[in-house]
N, C-alpha and C positions, 0 to 999 in steps of 0.2 A: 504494500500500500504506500501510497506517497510520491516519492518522487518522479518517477518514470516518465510525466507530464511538464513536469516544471522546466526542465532545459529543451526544448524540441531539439533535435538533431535535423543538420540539413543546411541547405545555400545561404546566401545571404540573399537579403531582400534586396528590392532595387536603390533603393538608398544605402546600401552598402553594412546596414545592420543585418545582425543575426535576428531569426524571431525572437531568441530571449533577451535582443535587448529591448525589445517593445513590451517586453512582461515585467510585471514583480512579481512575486511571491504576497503574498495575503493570509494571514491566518483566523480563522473564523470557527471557535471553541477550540482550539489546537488543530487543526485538520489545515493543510498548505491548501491555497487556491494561486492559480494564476488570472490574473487580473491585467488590462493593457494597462501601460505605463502611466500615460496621460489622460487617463477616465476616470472621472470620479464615480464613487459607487454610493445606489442609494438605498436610505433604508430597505426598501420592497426584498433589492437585488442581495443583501447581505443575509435577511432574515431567508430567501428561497437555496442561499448555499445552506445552512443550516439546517431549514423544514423544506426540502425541496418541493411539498403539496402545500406552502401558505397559499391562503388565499385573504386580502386584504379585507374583504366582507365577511370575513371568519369571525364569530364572536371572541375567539381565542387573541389576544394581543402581546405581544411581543416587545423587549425591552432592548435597546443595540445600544453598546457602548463599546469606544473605542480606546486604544491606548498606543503609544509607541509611535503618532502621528505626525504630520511633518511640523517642523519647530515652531510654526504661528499660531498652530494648535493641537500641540501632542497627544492631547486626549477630552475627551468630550463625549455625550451623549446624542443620537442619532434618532430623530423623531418621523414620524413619515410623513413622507413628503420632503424629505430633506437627503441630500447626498454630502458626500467627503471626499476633498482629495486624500488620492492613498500612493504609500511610498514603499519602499519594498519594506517588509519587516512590520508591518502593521497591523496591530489585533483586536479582533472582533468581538465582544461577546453577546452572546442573543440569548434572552431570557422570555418564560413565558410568566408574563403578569395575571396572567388569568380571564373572566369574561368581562368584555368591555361593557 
């Protein structure tokens, strides 16, 4: 389990990058995700690496907090409707708060 995803093997793109340098790594409850480099991710997409069947009209709600974030704001909590930029090394946690 794990890595096998994270560095893709192969050419370089036409810009002259490898695909992995258009990824980071992302981790979301300990579990590695690759994520594009330049994307921010938002609640919905963090809490569906987690519960991969959320469904946002689920009475079930969910808690996203982050840590290890880039230096303007290391870490913080992640509301929906809301996204993050993410850097490599950056963690997730997603909690279920119960019925909304």
């Amino acid at each position: 389990m794990g890595n096998e995803n994270l560095h893709p093997k192969g050419n370089e793109d036409v810009d002259g990058k490898s695909a992995s340098d258009k990824y980071v790594t992302i981790f979301v409850e300990a579990k590695q995700h690759r994520w594009p480099k330049n994307e921010p991710i938002s609640f919905a997409q963090v809490v569906k690496l987690e519960v991969p069947d959320y469904d946002p009209d689920s009475p079930i709600t969910y808690s996203v907090k982050w840590t290890r974030g880039n230096g303007d704001k290391p870490e913080g909590i992640l509301v929906p409707g809301a996204s993050v930029k993410v850097k490599d090394g950056i963690r997730f946690t997603v909690s279920e708060t119960g019925q909304s």
